[in-house]
N, C-alpha and C positions, 0 to 999 in steps of 0.2 A: 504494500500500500504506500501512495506518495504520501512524503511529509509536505503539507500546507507551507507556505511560504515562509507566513508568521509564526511557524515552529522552527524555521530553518535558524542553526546559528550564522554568524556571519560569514564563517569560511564555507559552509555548504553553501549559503546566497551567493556568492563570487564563484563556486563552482560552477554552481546553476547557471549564472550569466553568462557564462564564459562557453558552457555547451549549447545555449539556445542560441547564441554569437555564432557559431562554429556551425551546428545548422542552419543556419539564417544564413548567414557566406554562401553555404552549400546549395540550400534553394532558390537563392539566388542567379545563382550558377547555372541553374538547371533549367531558370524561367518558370518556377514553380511562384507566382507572385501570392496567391490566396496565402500559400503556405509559409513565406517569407515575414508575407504582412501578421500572421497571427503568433509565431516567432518571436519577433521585432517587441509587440504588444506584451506576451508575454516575460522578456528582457525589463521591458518597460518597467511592468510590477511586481517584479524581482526587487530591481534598484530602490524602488520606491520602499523596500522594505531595510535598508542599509541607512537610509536615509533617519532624522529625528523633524518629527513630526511640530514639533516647540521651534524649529525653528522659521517655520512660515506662519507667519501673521494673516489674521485677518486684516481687512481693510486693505492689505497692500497689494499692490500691481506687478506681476510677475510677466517675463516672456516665457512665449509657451516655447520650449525646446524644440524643435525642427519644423517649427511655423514661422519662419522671422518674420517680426512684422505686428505678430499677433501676441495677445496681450489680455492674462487674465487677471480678474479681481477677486480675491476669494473673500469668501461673506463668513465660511467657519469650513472645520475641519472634522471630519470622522477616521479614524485611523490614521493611514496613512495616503486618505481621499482629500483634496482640497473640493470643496463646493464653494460657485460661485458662476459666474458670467465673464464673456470676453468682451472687454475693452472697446466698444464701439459697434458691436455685435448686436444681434436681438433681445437680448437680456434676459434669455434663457438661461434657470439654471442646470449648472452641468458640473459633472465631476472630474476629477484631472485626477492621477497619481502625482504627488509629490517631485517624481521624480521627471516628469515633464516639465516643470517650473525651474527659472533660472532667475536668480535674482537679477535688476534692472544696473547697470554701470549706471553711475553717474552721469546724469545729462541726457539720460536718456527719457 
């Protein structure tokens, strides 16, 4: 039976990423796109679990990691979920993993 995420210690998390990386390359390779894309997602909230949750704030404006450009606000936080709306968007709320947010550089 797999271990959930949020049971994984942090060297099984980096294992984990590290093999769904290595398939992800792989299906890629092959032009398998559905399969790449759910890989990638997976990778995604792996990271999100490496990640502390304390240190995204509500209220603040985040870019969303591989969307440049785009830009979320989160309203609160359930684990390792931000919920909140995108920055100019329809102000739908919507969930992000943690580990899709980047904090903003100055000036930005």
């Amino acid at each position: 039976m797999e271990k959930r995420y949020s049971e994984m210690t942090r060297h099984e998390l980096q294992q984990e990423i590290a093999q769904l990386n290595e398939k992800a390359r792989k299906a890629e390779q092959m032009g398998m796109v559905n399969e790449y894309a759910v890989l990638e997602r997976k990778a995604i909230m792996a990271k999100a679990y490496l990640l502390t949750p304390e240190d995204f704030k509500p209220e603040e404006v985040y870019e969303i990691d591989g969307d440049p450009g785009s830009y979320f606000k989160i309203d609160y936080l359930n684990g390792v979920f931000a919920w909140g709306h995108r920055v100019g968007g329809n102000k739908e709320e919507e969930a992000l993993p943690i580990s899709m947010l980047k904090k903003m550089q100055p000036g930005q």
